[in-house]
C-alpha positions in Angstrom: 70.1 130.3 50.2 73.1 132.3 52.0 74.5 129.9 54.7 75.3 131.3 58.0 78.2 133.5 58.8 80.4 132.3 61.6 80.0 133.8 64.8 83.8 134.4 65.2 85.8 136.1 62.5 88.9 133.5 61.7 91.8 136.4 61.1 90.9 137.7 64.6 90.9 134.3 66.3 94.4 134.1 64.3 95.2 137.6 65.7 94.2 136.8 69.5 96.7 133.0 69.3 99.6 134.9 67.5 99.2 137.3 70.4 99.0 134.5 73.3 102.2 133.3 71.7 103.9 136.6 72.2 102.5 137.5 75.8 103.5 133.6 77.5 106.5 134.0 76.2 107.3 137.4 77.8 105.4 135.6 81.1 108.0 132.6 80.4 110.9 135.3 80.8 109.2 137.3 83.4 109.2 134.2 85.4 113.3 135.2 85.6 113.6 138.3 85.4 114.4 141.0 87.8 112.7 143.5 85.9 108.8 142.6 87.0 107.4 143.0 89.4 104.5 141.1 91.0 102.3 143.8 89.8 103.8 143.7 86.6 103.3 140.3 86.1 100.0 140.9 87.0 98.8 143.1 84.5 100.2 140.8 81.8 98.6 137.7 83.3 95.6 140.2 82.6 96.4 140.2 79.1 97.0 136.6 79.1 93.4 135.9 80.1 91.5 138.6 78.0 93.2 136.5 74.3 92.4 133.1 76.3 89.3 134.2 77.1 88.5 134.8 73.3 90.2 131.5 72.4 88.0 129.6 75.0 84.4 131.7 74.0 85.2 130.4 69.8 85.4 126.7 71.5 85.5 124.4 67.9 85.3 127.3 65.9 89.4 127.9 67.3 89.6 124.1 67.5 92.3 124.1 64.1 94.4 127.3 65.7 94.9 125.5 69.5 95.8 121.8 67.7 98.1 123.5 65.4 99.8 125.5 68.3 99.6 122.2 70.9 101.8 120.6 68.5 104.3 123.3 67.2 107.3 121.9 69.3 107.5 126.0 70.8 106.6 126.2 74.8 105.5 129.2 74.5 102.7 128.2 71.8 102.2 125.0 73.3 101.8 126.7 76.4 99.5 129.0 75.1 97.2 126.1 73.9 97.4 124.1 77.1 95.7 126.9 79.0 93.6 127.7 76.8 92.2 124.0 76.6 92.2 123.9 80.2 89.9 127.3 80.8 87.4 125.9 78.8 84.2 125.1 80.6 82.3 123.1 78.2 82.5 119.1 78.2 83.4 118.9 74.6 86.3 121.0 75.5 86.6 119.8 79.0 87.3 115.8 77.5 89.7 117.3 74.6 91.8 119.1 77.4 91.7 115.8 79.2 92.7 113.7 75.9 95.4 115.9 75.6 97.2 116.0 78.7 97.1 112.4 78.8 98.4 111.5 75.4 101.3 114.5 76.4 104.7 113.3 76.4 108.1 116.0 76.8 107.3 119.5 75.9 103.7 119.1 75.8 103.6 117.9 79.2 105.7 120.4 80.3 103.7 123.2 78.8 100.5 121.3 81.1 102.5 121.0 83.7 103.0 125.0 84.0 99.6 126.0 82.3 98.1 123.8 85.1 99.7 126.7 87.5 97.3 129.3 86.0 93.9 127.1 85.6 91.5 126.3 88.0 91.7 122.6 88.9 88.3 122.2 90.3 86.8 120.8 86.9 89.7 118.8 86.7 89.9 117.3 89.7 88.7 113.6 88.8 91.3 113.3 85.8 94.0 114.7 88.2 93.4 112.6 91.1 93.2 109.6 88.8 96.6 110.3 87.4 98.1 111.3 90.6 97.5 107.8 92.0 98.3 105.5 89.0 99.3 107.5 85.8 102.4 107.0 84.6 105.4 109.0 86.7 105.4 112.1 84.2 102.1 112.7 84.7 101.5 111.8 88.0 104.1 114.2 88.3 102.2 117.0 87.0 99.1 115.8 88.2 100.7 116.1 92.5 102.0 119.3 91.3 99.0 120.8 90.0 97.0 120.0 93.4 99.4 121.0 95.8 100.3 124.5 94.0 96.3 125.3 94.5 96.6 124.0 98.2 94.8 120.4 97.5 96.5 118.3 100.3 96.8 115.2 97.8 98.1 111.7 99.7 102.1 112.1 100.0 102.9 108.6 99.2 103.9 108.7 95.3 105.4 112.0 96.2 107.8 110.7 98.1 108.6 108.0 95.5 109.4 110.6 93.2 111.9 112.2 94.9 113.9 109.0 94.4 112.7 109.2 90.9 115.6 108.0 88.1 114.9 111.0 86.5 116.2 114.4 87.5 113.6 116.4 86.3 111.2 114.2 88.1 112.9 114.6 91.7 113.2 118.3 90.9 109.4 118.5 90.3 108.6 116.1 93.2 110.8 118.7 95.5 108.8 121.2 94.1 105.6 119.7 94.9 107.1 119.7 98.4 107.7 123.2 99.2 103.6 123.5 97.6 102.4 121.1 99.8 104.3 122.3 103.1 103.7 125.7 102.3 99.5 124.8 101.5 99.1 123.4 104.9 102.0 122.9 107.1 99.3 122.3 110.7 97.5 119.6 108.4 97.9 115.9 109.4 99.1 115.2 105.3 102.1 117.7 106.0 103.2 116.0 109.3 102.7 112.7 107.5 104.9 114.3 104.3 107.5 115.8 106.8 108.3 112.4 108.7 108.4 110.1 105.5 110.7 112.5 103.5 113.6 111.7 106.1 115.4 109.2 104.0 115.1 111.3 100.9 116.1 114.3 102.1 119.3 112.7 103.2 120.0 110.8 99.8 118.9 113.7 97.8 122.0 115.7 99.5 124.4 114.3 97.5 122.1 114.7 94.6 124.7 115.0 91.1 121.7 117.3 89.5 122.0 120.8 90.5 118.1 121.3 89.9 117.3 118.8 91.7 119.6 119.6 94.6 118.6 123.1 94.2 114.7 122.3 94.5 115.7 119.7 97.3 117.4 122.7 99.3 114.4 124.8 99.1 111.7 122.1 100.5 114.1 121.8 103.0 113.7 125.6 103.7 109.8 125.3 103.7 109.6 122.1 105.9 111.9 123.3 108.4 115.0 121.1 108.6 117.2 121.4 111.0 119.8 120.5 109.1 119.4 122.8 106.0 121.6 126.2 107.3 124.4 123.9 109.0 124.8 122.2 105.1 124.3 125.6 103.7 127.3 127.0 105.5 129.5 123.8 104.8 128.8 124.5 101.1 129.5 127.9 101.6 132.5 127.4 102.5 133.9 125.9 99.3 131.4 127.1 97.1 131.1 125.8 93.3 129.6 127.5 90.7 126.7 125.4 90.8 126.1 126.0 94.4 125.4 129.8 94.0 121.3 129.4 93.6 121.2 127.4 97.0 123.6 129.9 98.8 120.4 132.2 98.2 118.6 130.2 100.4 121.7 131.3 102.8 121.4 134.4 102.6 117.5 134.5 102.6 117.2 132.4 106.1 120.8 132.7 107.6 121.7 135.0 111.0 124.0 138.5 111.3 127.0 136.0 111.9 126.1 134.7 108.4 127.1 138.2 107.1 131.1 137.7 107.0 130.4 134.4 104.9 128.2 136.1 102.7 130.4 138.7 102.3 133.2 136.2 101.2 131.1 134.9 98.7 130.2 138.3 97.3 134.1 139.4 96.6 135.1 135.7 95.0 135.6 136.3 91.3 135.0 132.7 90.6 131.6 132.6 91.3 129.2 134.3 89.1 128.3 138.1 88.8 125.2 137.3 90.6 127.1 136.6 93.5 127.0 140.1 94.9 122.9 139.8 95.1 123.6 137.9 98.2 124.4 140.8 100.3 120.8 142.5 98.9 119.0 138.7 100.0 120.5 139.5 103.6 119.2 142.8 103.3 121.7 144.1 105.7 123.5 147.9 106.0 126.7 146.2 106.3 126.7 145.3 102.8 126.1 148.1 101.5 129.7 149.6 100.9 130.9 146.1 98.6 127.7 146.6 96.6 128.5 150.4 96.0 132.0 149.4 94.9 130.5 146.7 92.9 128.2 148.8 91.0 131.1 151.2 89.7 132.9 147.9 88.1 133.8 147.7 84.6 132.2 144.6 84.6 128.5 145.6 83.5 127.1 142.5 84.6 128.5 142.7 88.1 127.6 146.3 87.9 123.9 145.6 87.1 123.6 142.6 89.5 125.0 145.2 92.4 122.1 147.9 91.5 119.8 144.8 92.1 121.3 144.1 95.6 121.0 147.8 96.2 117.4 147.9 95.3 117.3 145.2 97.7 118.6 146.8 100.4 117.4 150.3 100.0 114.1 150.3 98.0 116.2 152.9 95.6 116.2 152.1 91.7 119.6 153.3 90.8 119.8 152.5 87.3 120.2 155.3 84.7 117.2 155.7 82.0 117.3 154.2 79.5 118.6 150.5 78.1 121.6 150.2 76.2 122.5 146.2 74.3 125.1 144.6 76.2 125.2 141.0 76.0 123.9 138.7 73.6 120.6 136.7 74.5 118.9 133.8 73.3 115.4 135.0 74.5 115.5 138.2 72.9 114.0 138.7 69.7 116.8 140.5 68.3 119.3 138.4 69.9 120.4 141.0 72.7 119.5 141.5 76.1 118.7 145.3 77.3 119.4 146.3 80.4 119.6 149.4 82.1 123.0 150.5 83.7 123.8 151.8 87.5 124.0 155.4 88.3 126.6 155.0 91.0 127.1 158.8 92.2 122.9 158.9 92.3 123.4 155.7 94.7 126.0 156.7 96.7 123.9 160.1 97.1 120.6 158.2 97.9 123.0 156.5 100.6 124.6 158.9 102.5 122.0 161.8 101.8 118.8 160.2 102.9 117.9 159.9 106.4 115.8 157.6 105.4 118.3 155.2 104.1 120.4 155.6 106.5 122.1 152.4 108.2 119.2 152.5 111.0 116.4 153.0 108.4 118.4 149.5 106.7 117.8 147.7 109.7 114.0 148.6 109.5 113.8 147.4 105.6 115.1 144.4 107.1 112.7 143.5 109.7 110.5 144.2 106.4 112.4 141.3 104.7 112.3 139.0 107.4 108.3 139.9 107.8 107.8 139.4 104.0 110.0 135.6 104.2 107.6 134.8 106.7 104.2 135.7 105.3 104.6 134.5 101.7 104.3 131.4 100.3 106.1 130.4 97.0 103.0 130.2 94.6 103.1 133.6 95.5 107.0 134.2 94.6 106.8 132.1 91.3 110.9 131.9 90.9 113.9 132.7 93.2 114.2 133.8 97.3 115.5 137.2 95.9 111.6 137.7 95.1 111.1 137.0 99.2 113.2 140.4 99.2 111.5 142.4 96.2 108.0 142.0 97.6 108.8 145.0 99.7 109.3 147.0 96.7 106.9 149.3 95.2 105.6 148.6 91.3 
């Protein structure tokens, strides 16, 4: 007697994981890259979900691929496991995706921590609220995050403890959960109960010696209003470090006009990195606009690219030529070089002074557009850095 065939063919089950690999780890770089778009990323979260989706159907039958992948010591894999354990809807594969998260330790729980981002947390909602209140500070960790970036107003208290967490990744991710939870529900009594009990931390965490942590302190202090946030900005502005440069964003993103002479300061220092001149595209104002010309004709190409950014910024106008050409070495790449497209300065300077659209007044309008868009979105929207508060105004 023949025994049954297998409802799911194993070399296409291998196919659809080898393929998840690939695709979270181009979502992993996406999540830092200037190059996608929010429609962009959409259409490969799309992707994402139709090899998950096949993963999740097999259920035991793609048991062997997600184990093997949840423990290959690769995020992206891991990653790719994580989610799909989580999407699954059945019990077996509801208590394994439970099991796993709570026996997760380092990478693992980091690849939970993000994968928890993308899955619905209602049938997970018992295991989450149970860690958030006494699970070990790692996962309780994950656990606050993962209701407050889907808008679940969890109780504040352990949050708050974690922003005075030893650990530095810890008080970053508490700071995180933060700006989620301020930005869920800031008329809710929880967020006026967060607001008043993360005095004291916010003023330890100032003198924070992690830059992520200070970094992810600087922005909940951006989404929960402190008063104190653009008078501490402009004190570091004035002698700015290296590792100040991602919080100056936050400068450029909330400050006034009379910010503009500071920015433009910080834009001209050569001791700051080449992203330095995208703070003049943050502002968003006309007045910038001649410094990022002259930056985008530098011999420097990564000051050159990072001034095409702040003019896309400004202007709405992709000035980079067609094409990619290898200039640096990267890590991420799988050939070990980043490609990147290079500025077409005459076609900017054209689009600048030929355009009535784009001229200084029509600048002024695209920033009232800016200042709209900082007000109307909500980080689990952005997904990354304040420039994206600026590039949601830009067509895919």
């Amino acid at each position: 007697m023949l025994s049954p065939a297998p409802e799911w063919i194993p070399e296409l089950l291998e196919l659809h994981a080898e393929e998840l690999e690939t695709l979270w780890n181009r979502r992993l770089l996406a999540h830092r890259s200037h190059g996608w778009t929010l429609g962009a990323r959409a259409k490969l979260d799309a992707r994402i979900a139709a090899h998950s989706d096949a993963l999740v159907l097999a259920a035991d039958e793609a048991r062997a691929l997600v184990d093997a992948q949840l423990a290959s010591g690769e995020l992206p894999a891991t990653l790719a496991a994580a989610f799909v354990l989580l999407s699954r809807e059945d019990p077996a594969g509801a208590e394994r995706a439970h099991e796993a998260f709570e026996a997760a330790e380092g990478l693992t729980l980091e690849a939970f921590r993000q994968a928890f981002h993308h899955a619905a947390p209602e049938r997970h909602r018992t295991v989450l609220d149970r860690l958030a209140a006494s699970g070990s500070d790692a996962h309780a960790s994950v656990a606050l995050q993962a209701l407050a970036f889907h808008g679940v107003a969890a109780q504040y208290d352990r949050v708050v403890a974690l922003t005075r967490s030893r650990d530095p990744a810890l008080r970053a991710q508490a700071w995180n959960t933060v700006t989620f939870l301020a930005s869920a529900s800031p008329t809710s009594p929880v967020y006026a109960g967060l607001r008043a009990a993360l005095g004291a931390s916010f003023t330890k965490g100032q003198a924070d010696p992690d830059p992520a942590a200070r970094g992810a302190l600087h922005e909940a202090a951006a989404w929960t209003r402190q008063g104190w946030l653009l008078p501490r900005l402009r004190s570091m502005a004035l002698e700015a470090q290296v590792d100040d440069l991602p919080q100056l964003f936050l400068l450029a993103a909330l400050g006034t006009p009379e910010d503009l002479p500071t920015l433009q300061a910080l834009a001209s220092n050569p001791g700051l990195p080449a992203e330095r001149i995208e703070l003049l595209g943050v502002a968003g104002s006309p007045v910038g606009v001649p410094a990022v010309l002259e930056a985008m004709a530098s011999a420097d190409d990564a000051l050159a690219i990072s001034a095409a950014r702040a003019f896309l910024d400004i202007t709405g106008v992709d000035a980079m030529r067609p094409g990619r050409i290898a200039v640096r070495p990267s890590p991420d790449a799988d050939d070990g070089l980043e490609r990147v497209r290079l500025p077409d300065v005459a076609a900017a300077r054209a689009a600048w002074q030929g355009n009535p659209r784009l001229s200084p007044a029509a600048a002024t309008q695209v920033l009232s557009l800016r200042q709209l868009s900082r007000r109307a979105c909500g980080p689990r929207q952005v997904v990354g850095s304040v420039q994206e508060l600026v590039r949601l105004r830009v067509g895919d």
